[in-house]
C-alpha positions as CSV (number, residue, x, y, z in Angstrom):
1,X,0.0,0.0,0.0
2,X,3.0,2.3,0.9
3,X,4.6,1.4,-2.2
4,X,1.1,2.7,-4.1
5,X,0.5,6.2,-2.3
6,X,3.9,7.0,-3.2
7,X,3.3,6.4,-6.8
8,X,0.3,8.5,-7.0
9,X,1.7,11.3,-5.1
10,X,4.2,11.0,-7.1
11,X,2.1,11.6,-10.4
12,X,0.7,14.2,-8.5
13,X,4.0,16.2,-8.0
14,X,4.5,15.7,-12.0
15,X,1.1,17.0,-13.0
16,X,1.9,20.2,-10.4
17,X,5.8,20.8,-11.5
18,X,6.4,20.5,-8.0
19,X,6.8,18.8,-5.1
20,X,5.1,16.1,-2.9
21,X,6.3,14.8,0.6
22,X,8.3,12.1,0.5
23,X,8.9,12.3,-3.1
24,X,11.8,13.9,-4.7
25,X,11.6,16.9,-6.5
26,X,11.5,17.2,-10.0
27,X,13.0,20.5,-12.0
28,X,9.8,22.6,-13.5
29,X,11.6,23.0,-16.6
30,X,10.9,19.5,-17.0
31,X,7.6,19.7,-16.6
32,X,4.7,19.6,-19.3
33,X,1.1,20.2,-18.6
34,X,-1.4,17.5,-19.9
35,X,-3.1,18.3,-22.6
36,X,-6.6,19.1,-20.8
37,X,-4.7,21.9,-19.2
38,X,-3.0,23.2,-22.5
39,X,-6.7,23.0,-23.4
40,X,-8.1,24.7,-20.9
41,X,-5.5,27.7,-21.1
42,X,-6.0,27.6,-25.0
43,X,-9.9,28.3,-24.7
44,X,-9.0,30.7,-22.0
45,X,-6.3,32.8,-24.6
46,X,-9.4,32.2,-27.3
47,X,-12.1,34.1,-25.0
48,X,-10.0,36.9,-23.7
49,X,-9.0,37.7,-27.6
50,X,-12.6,37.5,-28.5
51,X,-13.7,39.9,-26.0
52,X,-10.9,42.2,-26.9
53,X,-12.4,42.1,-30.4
54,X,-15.9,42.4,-29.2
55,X,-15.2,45.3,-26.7
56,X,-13.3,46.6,-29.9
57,X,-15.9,46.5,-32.3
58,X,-18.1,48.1,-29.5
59,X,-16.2,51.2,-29.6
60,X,-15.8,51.6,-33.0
61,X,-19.4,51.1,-33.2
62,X,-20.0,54.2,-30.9
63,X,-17.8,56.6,-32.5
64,X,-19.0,55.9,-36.0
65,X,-22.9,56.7,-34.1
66,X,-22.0,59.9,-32.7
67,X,-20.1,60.8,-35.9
68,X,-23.3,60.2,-38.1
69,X,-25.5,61.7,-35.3
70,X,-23.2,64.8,-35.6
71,X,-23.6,64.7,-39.6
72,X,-27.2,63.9,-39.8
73,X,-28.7,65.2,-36.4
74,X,-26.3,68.5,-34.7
75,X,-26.9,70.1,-38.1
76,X,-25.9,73.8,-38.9
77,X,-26.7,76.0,-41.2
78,X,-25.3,78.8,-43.1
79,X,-26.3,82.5,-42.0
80,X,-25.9,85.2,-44.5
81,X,-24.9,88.4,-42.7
82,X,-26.3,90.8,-45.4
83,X,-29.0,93.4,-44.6
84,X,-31.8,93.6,-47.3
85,X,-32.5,97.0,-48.1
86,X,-35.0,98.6,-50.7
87,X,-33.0,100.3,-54.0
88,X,-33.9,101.3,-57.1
89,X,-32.6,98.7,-59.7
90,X,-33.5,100.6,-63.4
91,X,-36.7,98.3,-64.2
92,X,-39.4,100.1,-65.3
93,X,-43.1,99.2,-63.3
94,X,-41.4,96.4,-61.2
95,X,-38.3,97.7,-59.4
96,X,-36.6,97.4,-56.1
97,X,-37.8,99.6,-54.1
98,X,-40.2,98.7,-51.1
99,X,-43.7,98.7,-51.5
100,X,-45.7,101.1,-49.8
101,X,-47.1,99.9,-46.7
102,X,-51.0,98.9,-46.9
103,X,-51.5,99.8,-42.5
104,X,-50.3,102.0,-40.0
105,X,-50.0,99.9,-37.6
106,X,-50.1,95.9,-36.4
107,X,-51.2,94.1,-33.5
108,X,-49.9,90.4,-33.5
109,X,-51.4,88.6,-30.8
110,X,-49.2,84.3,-30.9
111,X,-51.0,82.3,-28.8
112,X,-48.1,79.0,-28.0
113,X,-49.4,75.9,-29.2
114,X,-52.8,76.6,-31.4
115,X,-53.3,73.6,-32.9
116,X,-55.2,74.8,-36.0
117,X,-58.4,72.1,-34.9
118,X,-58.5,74.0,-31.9
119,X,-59.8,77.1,-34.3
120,X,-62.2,75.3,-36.7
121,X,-65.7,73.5,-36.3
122,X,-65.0,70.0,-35.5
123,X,-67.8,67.6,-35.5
124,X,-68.4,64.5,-34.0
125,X,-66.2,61.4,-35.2
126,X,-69.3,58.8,-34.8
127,X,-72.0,61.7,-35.2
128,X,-71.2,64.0,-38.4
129,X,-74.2,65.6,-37.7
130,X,-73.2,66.8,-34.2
131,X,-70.6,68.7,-33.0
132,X,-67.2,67.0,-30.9
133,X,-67.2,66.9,-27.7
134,X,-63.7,66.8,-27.2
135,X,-62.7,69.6,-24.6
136,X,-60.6,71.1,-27.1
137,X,-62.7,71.3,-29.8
138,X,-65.3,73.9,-30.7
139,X,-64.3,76.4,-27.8
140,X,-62.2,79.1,-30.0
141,X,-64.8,79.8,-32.9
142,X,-64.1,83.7,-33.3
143,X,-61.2,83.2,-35.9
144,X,-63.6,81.2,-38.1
145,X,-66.8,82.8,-37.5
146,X,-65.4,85.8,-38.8
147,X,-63.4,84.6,-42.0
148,X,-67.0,83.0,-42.7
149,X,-69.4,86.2,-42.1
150,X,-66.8,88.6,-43.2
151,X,-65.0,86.8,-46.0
152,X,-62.8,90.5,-47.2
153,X,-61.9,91.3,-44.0
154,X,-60.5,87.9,-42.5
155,X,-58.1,85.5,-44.0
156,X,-57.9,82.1,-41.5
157,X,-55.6,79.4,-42.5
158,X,-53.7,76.1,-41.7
159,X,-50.2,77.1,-40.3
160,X,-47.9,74.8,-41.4
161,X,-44.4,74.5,-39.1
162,X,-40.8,72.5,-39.7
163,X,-39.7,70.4,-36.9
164,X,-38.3,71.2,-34.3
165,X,-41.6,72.3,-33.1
166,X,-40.0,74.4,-30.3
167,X,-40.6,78.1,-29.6
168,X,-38.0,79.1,-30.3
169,X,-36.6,77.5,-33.6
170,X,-40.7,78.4,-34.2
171,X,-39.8,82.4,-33.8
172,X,-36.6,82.0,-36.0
173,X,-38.5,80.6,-38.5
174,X,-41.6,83.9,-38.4
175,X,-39.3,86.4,-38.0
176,X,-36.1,85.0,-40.6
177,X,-38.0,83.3,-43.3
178,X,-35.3,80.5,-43.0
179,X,-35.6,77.0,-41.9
180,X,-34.3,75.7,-38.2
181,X,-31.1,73.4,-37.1
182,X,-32.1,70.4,-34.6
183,X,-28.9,71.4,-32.8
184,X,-30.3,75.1,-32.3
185,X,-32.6,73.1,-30.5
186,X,-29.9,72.8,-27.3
187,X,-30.8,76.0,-27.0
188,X,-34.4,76.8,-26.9
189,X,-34.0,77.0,-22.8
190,X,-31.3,79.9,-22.6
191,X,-32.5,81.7,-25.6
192,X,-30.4,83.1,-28.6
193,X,-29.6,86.6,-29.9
194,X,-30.8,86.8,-33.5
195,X,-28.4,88.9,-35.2
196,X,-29.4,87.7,-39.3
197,X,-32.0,89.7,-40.9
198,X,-35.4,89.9,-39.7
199,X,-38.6,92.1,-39.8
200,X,-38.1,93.2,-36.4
201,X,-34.5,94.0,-37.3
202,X,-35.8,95.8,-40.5
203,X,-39.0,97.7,-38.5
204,X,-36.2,99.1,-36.1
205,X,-33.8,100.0,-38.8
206,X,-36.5,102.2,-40.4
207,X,-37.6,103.8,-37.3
208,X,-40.6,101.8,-35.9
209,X,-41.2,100.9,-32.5
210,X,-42.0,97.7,-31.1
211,X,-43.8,97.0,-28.2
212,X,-43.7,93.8,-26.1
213,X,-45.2,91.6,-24.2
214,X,-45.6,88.1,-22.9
215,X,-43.1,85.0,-22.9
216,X,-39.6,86.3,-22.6
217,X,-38.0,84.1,-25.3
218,X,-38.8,87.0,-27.3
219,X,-36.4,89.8,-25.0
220,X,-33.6,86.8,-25.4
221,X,-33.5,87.2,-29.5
222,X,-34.9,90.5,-30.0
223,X,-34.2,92.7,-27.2
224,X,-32.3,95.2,-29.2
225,X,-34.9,95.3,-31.9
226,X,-38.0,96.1,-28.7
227,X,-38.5,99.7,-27.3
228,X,-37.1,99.4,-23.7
229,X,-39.5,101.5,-22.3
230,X,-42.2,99.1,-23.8
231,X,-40.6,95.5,-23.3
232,X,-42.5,93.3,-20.8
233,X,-41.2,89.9,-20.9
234,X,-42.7,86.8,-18.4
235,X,-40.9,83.8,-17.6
236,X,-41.8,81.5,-19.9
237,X,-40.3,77.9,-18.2
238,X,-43.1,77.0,-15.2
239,X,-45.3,75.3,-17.5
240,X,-47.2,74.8,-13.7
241,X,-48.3,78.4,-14.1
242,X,-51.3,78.8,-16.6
243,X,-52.2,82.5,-15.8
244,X,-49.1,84.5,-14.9
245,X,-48.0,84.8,-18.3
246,X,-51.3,85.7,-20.3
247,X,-52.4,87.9,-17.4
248,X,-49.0,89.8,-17.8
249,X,-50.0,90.4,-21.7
250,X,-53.5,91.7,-20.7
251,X,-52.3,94.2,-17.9
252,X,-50.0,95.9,-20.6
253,X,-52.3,95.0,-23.4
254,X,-55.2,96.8,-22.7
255,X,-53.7,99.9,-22.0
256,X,-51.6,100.7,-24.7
257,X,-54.2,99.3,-27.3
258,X,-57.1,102.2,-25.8
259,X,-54.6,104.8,-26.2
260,X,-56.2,107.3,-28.5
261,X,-54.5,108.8,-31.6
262,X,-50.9,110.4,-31.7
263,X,-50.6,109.2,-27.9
264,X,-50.1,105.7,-29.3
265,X,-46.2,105.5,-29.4
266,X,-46.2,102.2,-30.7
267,X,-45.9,100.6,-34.4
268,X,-46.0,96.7,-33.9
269,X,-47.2,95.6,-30.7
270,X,-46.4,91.6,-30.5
271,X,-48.1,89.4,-27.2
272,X,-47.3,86.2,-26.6
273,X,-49.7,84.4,-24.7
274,X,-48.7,80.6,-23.4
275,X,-51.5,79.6,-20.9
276,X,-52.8,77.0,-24.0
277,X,-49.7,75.6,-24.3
278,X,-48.8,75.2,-20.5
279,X,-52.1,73.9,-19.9
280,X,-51.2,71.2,-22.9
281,X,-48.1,70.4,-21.0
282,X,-49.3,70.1,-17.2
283,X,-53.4,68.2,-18.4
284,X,-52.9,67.3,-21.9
285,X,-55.4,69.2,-24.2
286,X,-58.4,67.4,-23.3
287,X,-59.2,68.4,-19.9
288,X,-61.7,71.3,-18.5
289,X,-58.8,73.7,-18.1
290,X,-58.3,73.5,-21.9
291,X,-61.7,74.5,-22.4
292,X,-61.5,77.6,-20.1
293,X,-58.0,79.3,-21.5
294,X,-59.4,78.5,-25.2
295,X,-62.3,80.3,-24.0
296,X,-60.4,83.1,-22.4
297,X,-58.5,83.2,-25.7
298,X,-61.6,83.4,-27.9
299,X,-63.0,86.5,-25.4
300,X,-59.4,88.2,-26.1
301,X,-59.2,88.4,-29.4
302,X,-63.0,89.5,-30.0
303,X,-62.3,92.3,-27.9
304,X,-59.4,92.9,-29.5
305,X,-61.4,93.2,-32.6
306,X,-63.6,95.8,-31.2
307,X,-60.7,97.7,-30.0
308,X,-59.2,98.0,-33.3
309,X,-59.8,101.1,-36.0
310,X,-59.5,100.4,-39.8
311,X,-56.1,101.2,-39.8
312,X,-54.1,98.6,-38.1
313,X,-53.7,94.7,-38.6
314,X,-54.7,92.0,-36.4
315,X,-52.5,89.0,-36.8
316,X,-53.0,86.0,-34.8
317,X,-51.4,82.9,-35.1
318,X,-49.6,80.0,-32.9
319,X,-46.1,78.7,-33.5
320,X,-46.8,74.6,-33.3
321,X,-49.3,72.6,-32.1
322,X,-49.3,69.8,-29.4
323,X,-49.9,66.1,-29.6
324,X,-52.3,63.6,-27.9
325,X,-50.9,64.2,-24.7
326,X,-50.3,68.2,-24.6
327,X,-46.2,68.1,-25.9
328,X,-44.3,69.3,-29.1
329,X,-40.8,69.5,-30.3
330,X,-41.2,66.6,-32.9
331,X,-43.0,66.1,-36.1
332,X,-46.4,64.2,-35.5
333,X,-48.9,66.3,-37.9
334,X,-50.7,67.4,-35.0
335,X,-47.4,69.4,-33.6
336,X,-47.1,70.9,-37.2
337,X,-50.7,72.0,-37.8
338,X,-51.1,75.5,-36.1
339,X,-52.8,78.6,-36.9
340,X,-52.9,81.6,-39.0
341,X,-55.4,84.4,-38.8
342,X,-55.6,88.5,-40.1
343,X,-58.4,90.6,-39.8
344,X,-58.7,94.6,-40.6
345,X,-61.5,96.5,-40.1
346,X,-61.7,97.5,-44.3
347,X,-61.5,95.0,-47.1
348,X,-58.8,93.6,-48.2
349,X,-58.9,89.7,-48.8
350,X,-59.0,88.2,-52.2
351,X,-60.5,84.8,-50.9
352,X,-59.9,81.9,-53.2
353,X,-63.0,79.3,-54.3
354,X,-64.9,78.2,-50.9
355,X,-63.6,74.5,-51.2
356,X,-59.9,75.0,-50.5
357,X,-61.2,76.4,-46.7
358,X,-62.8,73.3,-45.7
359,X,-62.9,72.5,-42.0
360,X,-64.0,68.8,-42.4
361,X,-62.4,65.9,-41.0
362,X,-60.4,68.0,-39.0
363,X,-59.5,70.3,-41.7
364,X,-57.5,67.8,-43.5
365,X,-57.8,69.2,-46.7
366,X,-57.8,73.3,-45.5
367,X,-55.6,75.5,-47.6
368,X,-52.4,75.6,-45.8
369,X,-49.4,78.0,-45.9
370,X,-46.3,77.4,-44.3
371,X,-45.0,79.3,-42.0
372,X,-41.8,81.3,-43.1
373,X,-44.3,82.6,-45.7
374,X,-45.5,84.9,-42.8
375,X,-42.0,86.8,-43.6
376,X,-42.2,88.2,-47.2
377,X,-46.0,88.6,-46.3
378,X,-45.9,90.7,-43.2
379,X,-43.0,92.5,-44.8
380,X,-44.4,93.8,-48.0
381,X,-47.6,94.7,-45.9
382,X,-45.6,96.9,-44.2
383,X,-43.6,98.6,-46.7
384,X,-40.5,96.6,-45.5
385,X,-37.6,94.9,-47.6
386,X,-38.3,91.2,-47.2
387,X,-35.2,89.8,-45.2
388,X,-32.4,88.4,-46.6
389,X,-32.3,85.0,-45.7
390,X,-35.9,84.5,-46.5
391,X,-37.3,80.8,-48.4
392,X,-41.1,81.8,-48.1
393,X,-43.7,83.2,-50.3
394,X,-46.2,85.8,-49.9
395,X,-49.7,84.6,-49.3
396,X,-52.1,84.9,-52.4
397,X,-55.3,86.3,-50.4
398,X,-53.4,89.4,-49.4
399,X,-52.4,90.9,-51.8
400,X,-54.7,92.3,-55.5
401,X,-53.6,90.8,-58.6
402,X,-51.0,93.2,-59.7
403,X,-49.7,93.4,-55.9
404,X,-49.2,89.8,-55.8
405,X,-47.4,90.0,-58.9
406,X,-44.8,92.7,-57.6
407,X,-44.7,91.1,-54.1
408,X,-43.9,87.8,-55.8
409,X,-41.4,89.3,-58.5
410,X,-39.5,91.0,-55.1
411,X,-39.6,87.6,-54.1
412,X,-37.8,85.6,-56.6
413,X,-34.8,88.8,-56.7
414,X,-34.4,88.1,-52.9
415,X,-34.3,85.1,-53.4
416,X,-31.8,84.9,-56.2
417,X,-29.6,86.9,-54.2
418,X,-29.7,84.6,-51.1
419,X,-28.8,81.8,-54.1
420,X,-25.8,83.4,-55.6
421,X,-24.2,84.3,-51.8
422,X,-24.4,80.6,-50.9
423,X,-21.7,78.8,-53.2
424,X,-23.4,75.2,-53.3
425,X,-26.8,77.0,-54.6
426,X,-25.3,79.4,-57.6
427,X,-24.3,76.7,-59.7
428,X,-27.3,75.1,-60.5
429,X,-27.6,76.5,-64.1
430,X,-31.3,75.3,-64.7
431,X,-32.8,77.7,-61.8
432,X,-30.2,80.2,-62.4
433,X,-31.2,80.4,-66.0
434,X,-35.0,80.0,-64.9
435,X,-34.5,83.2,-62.9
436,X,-33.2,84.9,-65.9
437,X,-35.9,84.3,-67.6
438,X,-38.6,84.8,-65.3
439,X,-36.7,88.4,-64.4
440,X,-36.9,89.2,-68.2
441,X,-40.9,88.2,-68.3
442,X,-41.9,89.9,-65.3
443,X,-40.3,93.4,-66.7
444,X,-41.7,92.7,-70.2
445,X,-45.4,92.0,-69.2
446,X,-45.5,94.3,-65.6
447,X,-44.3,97.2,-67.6
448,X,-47.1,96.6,-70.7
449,X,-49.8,95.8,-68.0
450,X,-50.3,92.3,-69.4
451,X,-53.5,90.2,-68.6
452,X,-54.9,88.9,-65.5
453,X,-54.1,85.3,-66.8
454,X,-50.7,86.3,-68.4
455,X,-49.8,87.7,-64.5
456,X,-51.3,84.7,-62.8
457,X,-48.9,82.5,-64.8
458,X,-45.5,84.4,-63.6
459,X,-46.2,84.5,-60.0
460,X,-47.2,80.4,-60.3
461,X,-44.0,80.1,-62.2
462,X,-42.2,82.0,-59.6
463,X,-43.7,80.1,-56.6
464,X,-41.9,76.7,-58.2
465,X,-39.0,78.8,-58.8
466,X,-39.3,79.4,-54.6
467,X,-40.1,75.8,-54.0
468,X,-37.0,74.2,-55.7
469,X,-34.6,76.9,-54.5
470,X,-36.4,75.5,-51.0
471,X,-35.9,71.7,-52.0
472,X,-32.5,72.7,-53.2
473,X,-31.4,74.2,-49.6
474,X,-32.7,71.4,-48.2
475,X,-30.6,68.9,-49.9
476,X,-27.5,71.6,-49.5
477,X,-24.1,69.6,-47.3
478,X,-23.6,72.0,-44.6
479,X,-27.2,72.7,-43.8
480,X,-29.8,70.1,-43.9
481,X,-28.6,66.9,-45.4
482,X,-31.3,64.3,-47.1
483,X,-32.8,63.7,-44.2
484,X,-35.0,67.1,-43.8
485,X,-36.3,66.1,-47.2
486,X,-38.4,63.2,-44.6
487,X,-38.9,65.9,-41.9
488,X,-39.9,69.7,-43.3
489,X,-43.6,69.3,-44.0
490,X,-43.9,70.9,-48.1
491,X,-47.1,71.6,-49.3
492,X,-47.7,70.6,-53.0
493,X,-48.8,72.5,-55.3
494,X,-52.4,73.1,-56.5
495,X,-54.3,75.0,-59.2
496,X,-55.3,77.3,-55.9
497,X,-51.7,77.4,-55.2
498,X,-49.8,75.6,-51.6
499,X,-52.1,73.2,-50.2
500,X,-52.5,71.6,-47.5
């Protein structure tokens, strides 16, 4: 038995490379592991390299994401510093110059996240025949009542925005004419100076005075473009807080809208009021405190109304809607759809046929504008040059035939210029030669006072002249990339023109 223990301990010692009791030792030098050791180490060697290689691949993974987010999410954009100013350019009937302005004065009154079905009759999904009975529906009919029962004195439309649907890339967007970055979206919570050209920039550089009031995103990018002395800006963030806000708009409202005559020192008086959007945020829309503030709102802007003389411009619109549960930011078509309203006391909308305002099914197939067309609109309204950097269009309604046809000739040479600054547009020959020729028609048949139909024709051929330069941007490296081709919301044309 002796004789056997000492052979397996001896075995033992091998297997080890060292030594056993009793046994002699054996050099290590000498020893060799079995081969279910030389195995295991081998599988062991195997995994280690593969997770090398997997932790590897990993990390390469990550930094080829956040270099494609960078490309295709962090987008910038070119900004033009020019100034657009009104000079005489030699062309007989159709030149340069501004337009004169059509009011004295403006009152536009954005109301944060006015879904445009918050404005419009909405009937019952199960019951055509009766209206919905949705809290949110049905409880803001002023800005349709009136475009129905004074069809030359109101214009109401669907308000078309680009995503992000945030206020502030929302305010770029209505006062710049251009399109937003998703990385300007950072930030929407500290505010940005807006330094490009503007209308507010423009109404200050020809000596008007803007008066403000409501959430102070508006103070952040504008401040130096606002009269000091009538500047009241409300914080904006405490979406708990439905009232502060609006009530903050109404205090200085009131007052300097009942001023009479030449004690009136304003030109443009801008209120923003975000009680529906905060109440979107805290309840969603549907709730009873939806109903109330639309309510509120709807009292507002009748009064408003009645406040008014024949003189001055009521403009109300929102800058996005809100989804299902009361947020926005994204692109869902109900954060897109907002609202755009003007009403003046005389006539002075050219309605289109009845059947391109129709409110049905939601308004799914209402005539909608988009809105950086609110830029070249308000601007040649108010005798303004229409800012540099602007890809909009005027709106048809406002404007008489031969007006449209300046406004829209204006249009295309502003935006030519904007093309030939930025190197990656100016060398599309096909536009650029497009332009030429449109420019050559519009002098030739302006100047000989051409036909209604012979007009009509230019300012349709301009407006796809405005869309592709649009598309073109778009698809422009160092702007957009392809993907805001799947994201900007364009409305195709119509024989009534942009539709919704």
């Amino acid at each position: 038995m002796d004789e056997i223990e000492k052979s397996h301990a001896s075995a033992d010692t091998e297997a080890l490379g060292g030594t056993y009791p009793g046994t002699s030792a054996i050099p290590s030098q000498a020893v060799k592991a079995p081969p279910r050791i030389r195995l295991r180490q081998q599988k062991l060697q195997l995994t280690f390299i593969g997770y090398v290689v997997v932790l590897s691949m990993f990390t390469a993974l990550q930094v080829l994401g956040v270099w494609f987010f960078t490309l295709g999410f962090l987008l910038s954009r070119q900004v033009l510093p020019d100034i657009a100013e009104c000079t005489p350019n030699m062309v007989a009937a159709v030149d340069d110059t501004c337009m004169p302005p059509q009011f004295d004065k403006v009152v536009m009154l954005v109301i944060d996240a006015l879904r445009f079905d918050f404005t419009i009759p909405v009937e019952d999904s199960a019951n055509p025949d009766q209206p919905s009975g949705e809290l949110f529906h049905n409880n803001f009919p002023i800005l349709h009542d009136t475009f129905l029962s004074q069809p030359q004195n109101a214009i109401h439309l669907k308000f078309m925005a680009d995503p992000p649907t945030t206020t502030l890339q929302r305010l770029k967007g209505l006062t710049t004419g251009t399109l937003p970055t998703f990385i300007d979206a950072g930030s929407n919570f500290d505010g940005d100076s807006v330094d490009e050209d503007n209308w507010l920039l423009q109404l200050h550089k020809h000596n008007k005075t803007v008066a403000f009031m409501g959430d102070d995103t508006w103070k952040a990018m504008f401040s130096k473009y606002i009269d000091p002395t009538l500047n009241f800006p409300y914080d904006s963030l405490n979406v708990r807080d439905l009232h502060t806000v609006d009530n903050g708009v109404l205090e200085h409202m009131w007052p300097l809208l009942r001023e009479s005559g030449s004690k009136q020192k304003w030109d443009v008086l801008i209120g923003h009021f975000l009680g529906v959007d905060h109440v979107g945020h805290r309840y969603g829309p549907n709730h009873y405190t939806m109903k109330e503030k639309l309510n509120q709102m709807n009292d507002v802007i009748k009064e408003v109304m009645k406040t008014l003389d024949n003189k001055t411009l009521l403009v109300v619109m929102g800058d996005h809607g809100m989804d299902a549960t009361g947020n926005h930011g994204g692109e869902a078509l109900d954060e897109l759809e907002s609202t755009f309203f003007m009403y003046l006391k005389r006539k002075f909308v050219h309605r289109k046929d009845k059947d391109v305002y129709d409110p049905r099914q939601k308004g799914k197939n209402y005539r909608a504008i988009n809105q950086i067309d609110l830029v070249p609109t308000i601007s040649l309204l108010l005798g303004l040059p229409i800012p540099h950097n602007n890809l909009g269009f005027p709106v048809d309604e406002l404007f008489g035939d031969r007006d449209l046809t300046i406004g829209a000739f204006k249009t295309l040479v502003q935006i030519q210029k904007f093309r030939a600054q930025t190197p990656s547009l100016s060398q599309n020959d096909a536009l650029n030669e497009e332009y030429r020729l449109l420019y050559r028609d519009f002098t030739e048949q302006v100047s000989s006072f051409s036909t209604k139909k012979t007009l009509s024709a230019l300012v349709e051929r301009t407006k796809k002249f405005q869309y592709s330069s649009l598309e073109e941007y778009l698809l422009e490296p160092s702007t957009y990339a392809e993907r805001s081709r799947q994201r900007i919301v364009f409305l195709p044309f119509s024989k009534h023109g942009r539709m919704g």
